[in-house]
Each structure stands twice: as C-alpha cells, then as structure tokens.
C-alpha positions, -999 to 999 in steps of 0.1 A, spaced: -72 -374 -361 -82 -339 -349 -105 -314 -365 -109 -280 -361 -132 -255 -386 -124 -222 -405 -148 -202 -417 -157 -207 -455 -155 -177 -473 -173 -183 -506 -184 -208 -524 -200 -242 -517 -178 -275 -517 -180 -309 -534 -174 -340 -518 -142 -342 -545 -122 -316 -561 -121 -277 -554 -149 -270 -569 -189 -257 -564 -218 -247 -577 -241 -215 -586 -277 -209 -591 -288 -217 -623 -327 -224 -637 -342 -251 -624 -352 -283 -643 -388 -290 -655 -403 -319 -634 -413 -336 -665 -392 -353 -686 -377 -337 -720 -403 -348 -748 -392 -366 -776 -381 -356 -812 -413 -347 -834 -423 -361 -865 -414 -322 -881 -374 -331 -870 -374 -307 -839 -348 -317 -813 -354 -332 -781 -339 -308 -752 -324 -325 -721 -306 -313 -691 -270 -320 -685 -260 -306 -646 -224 -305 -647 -205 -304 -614 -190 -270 -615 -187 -241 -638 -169 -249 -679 -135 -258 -677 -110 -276 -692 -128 -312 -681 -162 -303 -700 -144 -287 -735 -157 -318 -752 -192 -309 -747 -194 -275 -751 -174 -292 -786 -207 -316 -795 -228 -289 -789 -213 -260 -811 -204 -290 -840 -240 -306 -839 -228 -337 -828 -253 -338 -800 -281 -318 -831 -274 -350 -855 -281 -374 -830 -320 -352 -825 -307 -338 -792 -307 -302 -776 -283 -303 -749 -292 -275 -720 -264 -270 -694 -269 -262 -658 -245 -253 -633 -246 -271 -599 -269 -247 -571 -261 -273 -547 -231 -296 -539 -252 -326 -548 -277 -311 -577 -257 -339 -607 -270 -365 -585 -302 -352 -566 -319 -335 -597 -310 -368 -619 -325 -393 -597 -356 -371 -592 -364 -370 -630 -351 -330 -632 -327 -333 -654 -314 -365 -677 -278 -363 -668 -256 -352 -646 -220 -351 -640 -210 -360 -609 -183 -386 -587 -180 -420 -582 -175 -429 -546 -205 -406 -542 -223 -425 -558 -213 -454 -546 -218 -441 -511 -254 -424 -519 -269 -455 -533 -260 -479 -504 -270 -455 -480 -299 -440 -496 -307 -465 -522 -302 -432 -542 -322 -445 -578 -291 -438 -604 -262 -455 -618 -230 -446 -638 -236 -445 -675 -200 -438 -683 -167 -427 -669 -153 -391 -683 -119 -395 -664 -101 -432 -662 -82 -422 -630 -81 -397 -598 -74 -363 -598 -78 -353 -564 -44 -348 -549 -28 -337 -516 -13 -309 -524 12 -283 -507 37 -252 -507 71 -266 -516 84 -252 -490 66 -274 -468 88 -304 -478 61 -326 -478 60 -351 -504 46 -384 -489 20 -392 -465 42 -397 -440 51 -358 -443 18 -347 -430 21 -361 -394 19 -334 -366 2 -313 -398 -25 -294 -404 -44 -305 -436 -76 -285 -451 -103 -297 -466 -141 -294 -478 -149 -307 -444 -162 -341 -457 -163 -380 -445 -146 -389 -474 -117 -368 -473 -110 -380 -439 -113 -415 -446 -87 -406 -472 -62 -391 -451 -63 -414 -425 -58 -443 -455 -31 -431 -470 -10 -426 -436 -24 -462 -423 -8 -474 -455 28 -462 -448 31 -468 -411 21 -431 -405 -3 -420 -378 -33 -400 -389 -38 -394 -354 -13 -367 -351 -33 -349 -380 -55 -318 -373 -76 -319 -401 -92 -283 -410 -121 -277 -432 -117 -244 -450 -143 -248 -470 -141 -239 -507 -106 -218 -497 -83 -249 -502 -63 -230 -524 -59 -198 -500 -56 -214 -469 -22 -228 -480 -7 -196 -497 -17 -176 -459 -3 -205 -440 -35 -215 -423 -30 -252 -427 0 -270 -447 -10 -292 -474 -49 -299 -484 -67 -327 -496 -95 -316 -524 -72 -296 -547 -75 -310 -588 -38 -321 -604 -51 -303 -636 -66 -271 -626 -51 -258 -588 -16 -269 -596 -13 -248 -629 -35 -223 -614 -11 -223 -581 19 -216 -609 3 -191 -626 8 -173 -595 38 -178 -593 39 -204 -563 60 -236 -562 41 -267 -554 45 -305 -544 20 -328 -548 12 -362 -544 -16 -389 -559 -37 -412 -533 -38 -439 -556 -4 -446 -550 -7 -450 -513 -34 -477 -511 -66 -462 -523 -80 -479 -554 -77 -461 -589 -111 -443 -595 -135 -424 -614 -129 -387 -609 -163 -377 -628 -192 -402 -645 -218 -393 -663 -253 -407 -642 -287 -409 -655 -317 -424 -629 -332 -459 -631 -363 -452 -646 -343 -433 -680 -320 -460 -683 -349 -489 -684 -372 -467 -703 -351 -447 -725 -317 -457 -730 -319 -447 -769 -318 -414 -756 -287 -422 -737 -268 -437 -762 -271 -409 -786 -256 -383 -755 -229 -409 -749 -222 -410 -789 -223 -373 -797 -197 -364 -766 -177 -391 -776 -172 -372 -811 -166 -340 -789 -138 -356 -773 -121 -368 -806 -121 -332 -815 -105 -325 -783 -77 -349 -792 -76 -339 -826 -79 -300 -825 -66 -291 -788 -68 -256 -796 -100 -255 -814 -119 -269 -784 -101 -247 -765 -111 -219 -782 -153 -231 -781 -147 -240 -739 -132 -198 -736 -162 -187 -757 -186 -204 -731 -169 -197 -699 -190 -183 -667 -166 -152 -667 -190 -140 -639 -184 -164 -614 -157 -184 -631 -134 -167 -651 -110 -190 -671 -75 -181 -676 -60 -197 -713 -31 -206 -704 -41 -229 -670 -72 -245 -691 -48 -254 -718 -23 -272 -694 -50 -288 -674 -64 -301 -712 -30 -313 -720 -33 -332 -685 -67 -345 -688 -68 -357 -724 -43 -389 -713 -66 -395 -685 -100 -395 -702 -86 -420 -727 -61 -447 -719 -43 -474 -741 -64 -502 -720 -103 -477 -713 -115 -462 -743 -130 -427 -734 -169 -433 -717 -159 -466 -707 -160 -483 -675 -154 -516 -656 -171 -537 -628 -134 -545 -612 -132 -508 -613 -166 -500 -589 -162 -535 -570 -125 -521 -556 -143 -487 -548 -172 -508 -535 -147 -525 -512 -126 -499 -503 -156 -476 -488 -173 -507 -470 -136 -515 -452 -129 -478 -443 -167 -476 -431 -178 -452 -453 -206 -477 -465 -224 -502 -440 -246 -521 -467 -234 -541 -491 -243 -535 -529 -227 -548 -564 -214 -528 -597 -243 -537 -610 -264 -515 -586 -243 -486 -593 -233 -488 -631 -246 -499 -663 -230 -508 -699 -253 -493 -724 -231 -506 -754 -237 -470 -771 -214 -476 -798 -235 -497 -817 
C-alpha cells in the first residue's frame, strides 16, 4: 500500500469521521463540586468530538428541557482543541465526559493504559464509509485497486483499507493511500484522489448532495470489519468508582433528550440550529435533518436500546485491532467499558 501526503488546508482530523476540533475554554483541574444543600446544580464538562450537529441534537435537547437541571446537573459543552481532547481531558480529570470513538479507545488503553472506559454507546453501528464521485464507478473494495484513496492520514484508516480489500481477494498493495487531511470532502470533488475513507454516511453524503454532486458509497462492516461504535460516551476510572451517581443521572437525562428526538424530530431540530457554532461550523437545515433521519435508527435498534452496549461488541473490536496489529497487548471489555445500570 503506497502513501503519499497533501497538504491539509484547515482544520484538524479525528482518527474517525470528517470531522475536528476548535479552541474552546479549558477545563478546571478540579473536579465539578457537588449539588448544595441550597438545590444549586452541579456543573460538569461534556467535550464532544466536533462542533453541534445532527449526532449531539439530543443533548443540546436535555439541556434546553431540564432534563439534565432535574437530575441536579449543569451541563457545560466544550468543543474538541485537539483531536484527542474527549479522551485526553477525561482521563486527566478535566472534564467528566467526553464524546469520543471506540476503537480509539480500545487502542489508547492497551497501548497507553489510557485510565477511561466506555460508559455508553450513542451510535449502535459504523458511520464511517468509503465514499466517492459516481462517476468513479466504484462501489466495492475491489474498485479501489490501482486508486488513490484520501484520508486523515491515520493507522487506523489504513488498517481499514487494507481489510476490506484482503477480504475480497483485492490487493491493497496497488493502493496509494493520500492523507488530505481534514479536505476529504474536497479532494474528491478537484480529483486529487478517488474515493476517501473518513467521510460520515449522515452528514458528507447529504452535504455532497446538497451540492449537487452524485455519490456512491459503501459500509466497512460489510466487508469483514466488525460492526462498531461510531461515538461512546467515556468518563475516567477514578469517576466511575467514585462517582458513578453522577453518571447515571447524565446517562438518564440524555436518554430523555433522545426520546424527544424520536418523538419531535423537528423540535430538536429546531434547539440543535439555535446552538450551532455558525462561526466555525455553520449548519445547513436541510443536511442536519436528513443526517437526523439517518441517525435516529442507528442510535436505537430493535435489539440495543439507545446508551446501551455489549461485551461481544468491544471483544470483536478487541480482536479485530489485535489481528490487524493495531494493538500488541491484550486487554478485556471489561478494561474498556462498564455497565452502570443507569436506568434504575
């Protein structure tokens, strides 16, 4: 597999999806103090992994219903300044929670022993995509050989690539892969490379529409990589021994966001628009309500309630990593998730 770089124009990349992060205020070092005996609210941090959109409309709901207020909890948002702020500022006790990805995490804590674990799983299954121009024709992984695919320039899309081709008979060797940074959009519409691995199937492929570009994509789970987590909420080790109340009550109160969600599309729609980052991230209705429509399915399932999440689940992903040497130690679901039974 070959691999060339392009220069990154803006932006900084995470290790899944299209997406970054901006500055935003810093944490406290200490941790959020606890709910008086005169009824005021406890503030903690939530870091999401990129800037409102359509996947964080159910807490942006909790927060402007007082779903998050009835349970004696200020929630404070931050925007990621750094691709890995959800994890790094969670696991040094700078913010409660953070939003962030699950083979990350998976990878982070058996090669860093990286103190957090997975309180709960916002999306049941993969969004990440490989994703090109229809006039590209290609529509399998055995399309992209002698192509050039872009990406965020990561060990984990490469492993990826190279696993989805092994998995049809394809040889990822004739790949160039190309990391273009946060451009993964752009560098398919100017023809720099001709498919990417990175792009979201509910925000770039409406987005891609919107502008009036036809598109083929295709999912990774269905070539051999195990169904995953694309987003789970973490806390660190020493919250989740010492303070798990705490976590409940943030797992409880977004749960009621997302029933709203389900319930009044439109309404959360409406609250996510009125908190957008128009600055850096300017939302466009009509994408956020088809990536909603797309997400809302995924977040819940007939067989994973919304939040919830299994050890089979984080053992395949466990697995998967260790055979395609992404991890050399090996660890359990149990170092890397926990079942806080929040609904009681």
């Amino acid at each position: 597999m070959k691999r060339t770089i392009a220069l990154a124009l803006s932006g900084l990349m995470l290790l899944t999806g299209c997406s970054g992060g901006t500055a935003a205020p810093a944490a406290s070092d200490a941790p959020a103090a606890s709910a008086g005996p005169d009824g005021d609210l406890r503030e903690i941090s939530v870091v999401l992994d990129w800037y409102p959109n359509a996947l964080h409309a159910f807490i942006y709901d909790a927060i402007a219903k007082g779903y998050y207020a009835d349970e004696g909890l200020k929630v404070d948002i931050q925007f990621p300044s750094n691709t890995n702020d959800a994890m790094s500022l969670v696991a040094a006790g700078k913010a409660e929670i953070g939003l962030y990805y699950q083979q990350d995490v998976v990878i982070a804590r058996a090669g860093q022993d990286v103190p957090v674990k997975s309180i709960g799983a916002v999306v049941q299954g993969p969004l990440n995509i490989v994703l090109s121009l229809k006039d590209k024709n290609i529509t399998s992984p055995k399309d992209l050989e002698g192509k050039t695919v872009g990406y965020a320039g990561t060990e984990l899309s490469e492993a990826l690539i190279r696993s989805i081709m092994e998995n049809v008979g394809a040889d990822p060797d004739s790949v160039t892969m190309v990391d273009v940074g946060f451009d993964l959009m752009s560098s398919m519409t100017t023809g720099n490379v001709d498919a990417t691995i990175g792009c979201l199937v509910n925000h770039e492929v409406p987005q891609m529409e919107e502008e009036g570009f036809e598109v083929n994509y295709f999912d990774l789970d269905d070539y051999g990589v195990p169904t995953y987590y694309e987003g789970v909420f973490l806390a660190n080790d020493d919250t989740i021994a010492n303070d798990p109340e705490m976590l409940k009550a943030f797992l409880r109160a977004s749960a009621k966001g997302f029933e709203d969600v389900k319930n009044d599309p439109d309404g959360a729609l409406r609250t996510l628009l009125d908190n957008q980052n128009e600055e850096n991230f300017p939302l466009s209705e009509t994408v956020e309500q088809k990536s909603m429509a797309t997400l809302t399915p995924m977040m819940e399932t007939a067989d994973a309630p919304f939040l919830s999440q299994t050890e089979a689940c984080w053992q395949e992903n466990i697995d998967w990593l260790k055979a395609n040497g992404l991890i050399d130690n090996a660890i359990t679901p149990a170092d890397v998730m926990v079942d806080l039974d929040w609904q009681k």
